[in-house]
C-alpha positions in Angstrom: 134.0 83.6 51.4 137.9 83.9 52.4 138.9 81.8 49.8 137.4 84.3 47.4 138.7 87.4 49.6 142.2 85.9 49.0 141.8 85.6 45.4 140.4 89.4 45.3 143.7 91.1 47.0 146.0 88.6 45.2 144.3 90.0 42.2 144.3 93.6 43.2 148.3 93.1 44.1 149.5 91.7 40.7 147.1 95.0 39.1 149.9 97.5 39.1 151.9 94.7 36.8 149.6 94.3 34.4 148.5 97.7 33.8 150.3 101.2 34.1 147.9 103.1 36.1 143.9 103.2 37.3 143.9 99.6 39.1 142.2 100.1 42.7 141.3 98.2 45.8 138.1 99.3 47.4 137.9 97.7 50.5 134.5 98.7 52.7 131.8 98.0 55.4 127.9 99.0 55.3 124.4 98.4 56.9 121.4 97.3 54.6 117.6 98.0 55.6 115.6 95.1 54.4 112.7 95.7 52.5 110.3 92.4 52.4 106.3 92.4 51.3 103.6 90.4 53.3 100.2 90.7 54.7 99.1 90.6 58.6 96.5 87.7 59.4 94.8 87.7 62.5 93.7 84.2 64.4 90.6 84.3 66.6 90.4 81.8 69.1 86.8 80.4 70.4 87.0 82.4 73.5 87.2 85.3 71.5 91.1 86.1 72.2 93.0 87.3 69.3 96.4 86.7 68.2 97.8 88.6 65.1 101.0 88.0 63.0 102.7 90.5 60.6 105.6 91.2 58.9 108.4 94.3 59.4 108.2 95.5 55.6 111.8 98.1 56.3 113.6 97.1 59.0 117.9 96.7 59.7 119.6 93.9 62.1 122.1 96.3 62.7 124.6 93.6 61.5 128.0 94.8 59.2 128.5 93.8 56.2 132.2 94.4 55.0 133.8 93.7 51.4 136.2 94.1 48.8 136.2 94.8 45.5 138.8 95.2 42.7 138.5 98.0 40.2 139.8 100.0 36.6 139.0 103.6 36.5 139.3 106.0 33.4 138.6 110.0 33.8 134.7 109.4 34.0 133.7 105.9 34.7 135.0 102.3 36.4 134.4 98.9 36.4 134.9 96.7 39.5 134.3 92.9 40.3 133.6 92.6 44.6 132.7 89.9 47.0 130.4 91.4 49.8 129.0 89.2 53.0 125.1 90.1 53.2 122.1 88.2 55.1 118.8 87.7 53.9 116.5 88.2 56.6 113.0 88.2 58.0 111.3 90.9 60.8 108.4 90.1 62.6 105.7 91.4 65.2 103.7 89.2 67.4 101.2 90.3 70.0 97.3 89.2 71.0 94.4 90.9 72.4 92.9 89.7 75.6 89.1 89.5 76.4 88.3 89.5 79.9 85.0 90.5 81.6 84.0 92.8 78.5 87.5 94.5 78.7 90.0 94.7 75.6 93.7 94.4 77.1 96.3 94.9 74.3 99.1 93.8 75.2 102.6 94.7 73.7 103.9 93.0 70.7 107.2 90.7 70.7 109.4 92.0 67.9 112.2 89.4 66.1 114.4 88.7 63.4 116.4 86.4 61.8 117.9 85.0 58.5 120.6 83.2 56.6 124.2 84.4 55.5 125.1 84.7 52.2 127.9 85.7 50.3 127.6 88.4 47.1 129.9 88.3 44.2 128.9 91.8 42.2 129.7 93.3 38.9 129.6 96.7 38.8 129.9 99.7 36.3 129.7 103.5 37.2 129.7 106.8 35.7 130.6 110.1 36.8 127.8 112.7 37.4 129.3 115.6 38.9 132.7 116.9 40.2 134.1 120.1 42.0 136.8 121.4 43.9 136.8 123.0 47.8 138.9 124.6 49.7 139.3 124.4 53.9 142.0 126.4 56.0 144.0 126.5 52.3 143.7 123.3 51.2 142.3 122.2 47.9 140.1 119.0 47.9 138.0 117.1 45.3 134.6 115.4 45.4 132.8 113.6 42.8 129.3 112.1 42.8 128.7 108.6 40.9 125.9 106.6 39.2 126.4 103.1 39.2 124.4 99.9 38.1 125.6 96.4 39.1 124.4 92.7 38.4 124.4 90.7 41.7 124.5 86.9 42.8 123.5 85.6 46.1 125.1 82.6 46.9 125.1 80.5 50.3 126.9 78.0 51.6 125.7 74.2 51.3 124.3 73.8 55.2 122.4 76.7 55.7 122.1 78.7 58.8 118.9 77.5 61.6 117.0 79.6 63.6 113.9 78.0 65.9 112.3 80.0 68.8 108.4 80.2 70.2 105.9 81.7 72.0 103.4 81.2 74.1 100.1 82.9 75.4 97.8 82.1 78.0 94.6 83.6 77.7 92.4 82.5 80.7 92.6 79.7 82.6 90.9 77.6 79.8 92.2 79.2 76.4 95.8 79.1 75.9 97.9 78.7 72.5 101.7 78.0 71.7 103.8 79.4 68.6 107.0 77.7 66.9 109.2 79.9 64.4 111.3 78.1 62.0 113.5 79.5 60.1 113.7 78.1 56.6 116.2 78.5 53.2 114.5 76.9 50.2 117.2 78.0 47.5 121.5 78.6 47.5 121.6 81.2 44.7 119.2 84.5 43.1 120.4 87.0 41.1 119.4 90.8 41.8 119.8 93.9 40.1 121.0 97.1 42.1 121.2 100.9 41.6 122.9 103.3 43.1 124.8 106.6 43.9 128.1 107.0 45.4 130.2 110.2 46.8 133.8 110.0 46.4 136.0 112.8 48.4 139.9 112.8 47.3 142.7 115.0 48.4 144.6 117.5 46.0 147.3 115.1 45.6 145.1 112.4 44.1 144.8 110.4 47.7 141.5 109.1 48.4 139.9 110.2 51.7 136.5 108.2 51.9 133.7 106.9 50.0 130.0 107.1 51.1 127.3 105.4 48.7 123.6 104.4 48.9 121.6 102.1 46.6 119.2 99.3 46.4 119.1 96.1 45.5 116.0 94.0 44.2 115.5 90.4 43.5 115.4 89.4 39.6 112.9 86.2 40.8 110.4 85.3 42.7 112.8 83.3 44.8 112.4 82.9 48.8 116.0 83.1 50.4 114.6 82.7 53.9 111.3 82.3 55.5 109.7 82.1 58.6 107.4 79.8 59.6 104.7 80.5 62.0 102.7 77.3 63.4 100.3 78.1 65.9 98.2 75.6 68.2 95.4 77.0 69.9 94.5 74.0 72.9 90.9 75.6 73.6 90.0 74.1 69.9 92.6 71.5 69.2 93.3 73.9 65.9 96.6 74.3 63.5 97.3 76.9 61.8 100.7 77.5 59.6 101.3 81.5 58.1 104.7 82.3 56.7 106.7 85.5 56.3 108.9 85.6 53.3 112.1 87.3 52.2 113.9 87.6 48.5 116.8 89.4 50.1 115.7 93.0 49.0 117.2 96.1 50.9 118.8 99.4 50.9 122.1 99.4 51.4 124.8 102.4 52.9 127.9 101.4 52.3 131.3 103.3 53.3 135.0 102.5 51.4 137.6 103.5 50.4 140.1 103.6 47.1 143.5 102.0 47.4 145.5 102.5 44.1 148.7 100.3 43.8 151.0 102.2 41.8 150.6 105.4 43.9 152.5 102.9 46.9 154.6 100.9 44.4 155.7 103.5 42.3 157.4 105.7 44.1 161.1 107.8 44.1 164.1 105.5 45.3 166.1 107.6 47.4 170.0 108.0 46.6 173.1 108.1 48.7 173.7 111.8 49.3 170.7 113.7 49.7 171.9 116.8 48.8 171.1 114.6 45.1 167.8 113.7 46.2 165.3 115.6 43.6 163.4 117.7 46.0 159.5 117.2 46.6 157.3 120.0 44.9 
């Protein structure tokens, strides 16, 4: 991941030689919401207790992601290459219902999460929707709204991250069971397919002020890139059972950047000797 950072700003440096204008940096942070399928399932022990697995479909870790990407923009459209950090994670609930003397006692579930970290390498194209101009206190500003599509690649590194935790529930005094969670990362790389729209505020002079996008992203395969598995003993019955809650890496994503153009730093007036034959600033 910083190897590939370096090679991004090296890249985005050297843009302003190769080309006369429209070469950016877009450096940036967001937040994604996972979105993952599954099904509940429900264990009944022979004492009648119940205990009852199922997955967080939309949930968010709260984790940042932050990235750069290196872009061309014309009048109505751009093309960047980026490397983004992103996780692929699973959300649980686990809880059981406790029969005692004819009474139900729920009691409350124990909510987790956890996953792998990946990196994201992205291509990206976007097109202008929609522009206009405002004015504040007498200053002119511009915003524009964007559509963009972009081809993704997950990509891991070669020891993947481990997460292992349990429960445990004691029923009565003669029906107890025990859960172990393993995380698990069956493959390195899955491509995905995202969507998107973007707002991008600038100042009169060109400068830009901020970036605020929201997309999502879905999984091209059938891949799992993390799973959780759920084996539960139940000692009253000397039973095993093994449920797993899976994740392709799906989410939404709300992303906040920024455009850095080059030659608006690099290209700017040398100053002479005397002021007095400086060329005044409009």
């Amino acid at each position: 991941m910083f190897l590939r950072l370096v090679f991004v700003i090296l890249l985005g440096l050297a843009a302003p030689l190769l080309a006369q204008q429209g070469f950016y940096l877009r450096p940036g942070v967001e937040q994604k919401i996972t979105v993952n399928k599954g099904r509940p399932i429900e264990l009944v022990t022979r004492q009648g207790n119940t205990i009852t697995t199922m997955p967080l479909h939309y949930f968010g870790s709260g984790a940042y992601n932050i990235g750069m990407a290196v872009g061309y923009r014309t009048s109505r459209s751009y093309f960047e290459v980026a490397e983004w950090q992103d996780e692929a994670e699973v959300g649980g609930r686990d809880g059981y219902n406790n029969t005692f003397s004819d009474t139900n006692v729920f009691i409350i579930p124990n909510q987790y999460y956890h996953g792998s970290s990946y990196g994201r390498t992205s291509i990206q194209y976007g097109r202008c929707l929609f522009e206009n101009r405002v004015y504040r206190n007498g200053r002119k500003a511009r915003w524009e709204l964007w559509g963009y599509g972009a081809m993704e690649l997950f990509h891991r590194p070669r020891i993947p991250a481990k997460s292992t935790f349990g429960d445990a529930w004691h029923f009565n005094t003669v029906d107890s069971a025990a859960m172990l969670i393993e995380l698990e990362t069956p493959y390195r790389v899955s491509p995905f397919v995202r969507l998107g729209l973007m707002v991008k505020a600038f100042k009169n002079n060109g400068h830009s002020i901020i970036n605020l996008g929201v997309s999502y992203m879905q999984s091209l395969t059938n891949r799992d890139m993390a799973i959780s598995k759920h084996t539960v003993k139940n000692y009253s019955d000397g039973l095993r059972y093994i449920y797993s809650i899976r994740s392709r890496g799906s989410g939404i994503y709300f992303q906040v950047s920024k455009d850095i153009y080059f030659n608006r730093i690099f290209h700017r007036k040398r100053r002479t000797i005397d002021p007095f034959l400086e060329t005044p600033n409009p």
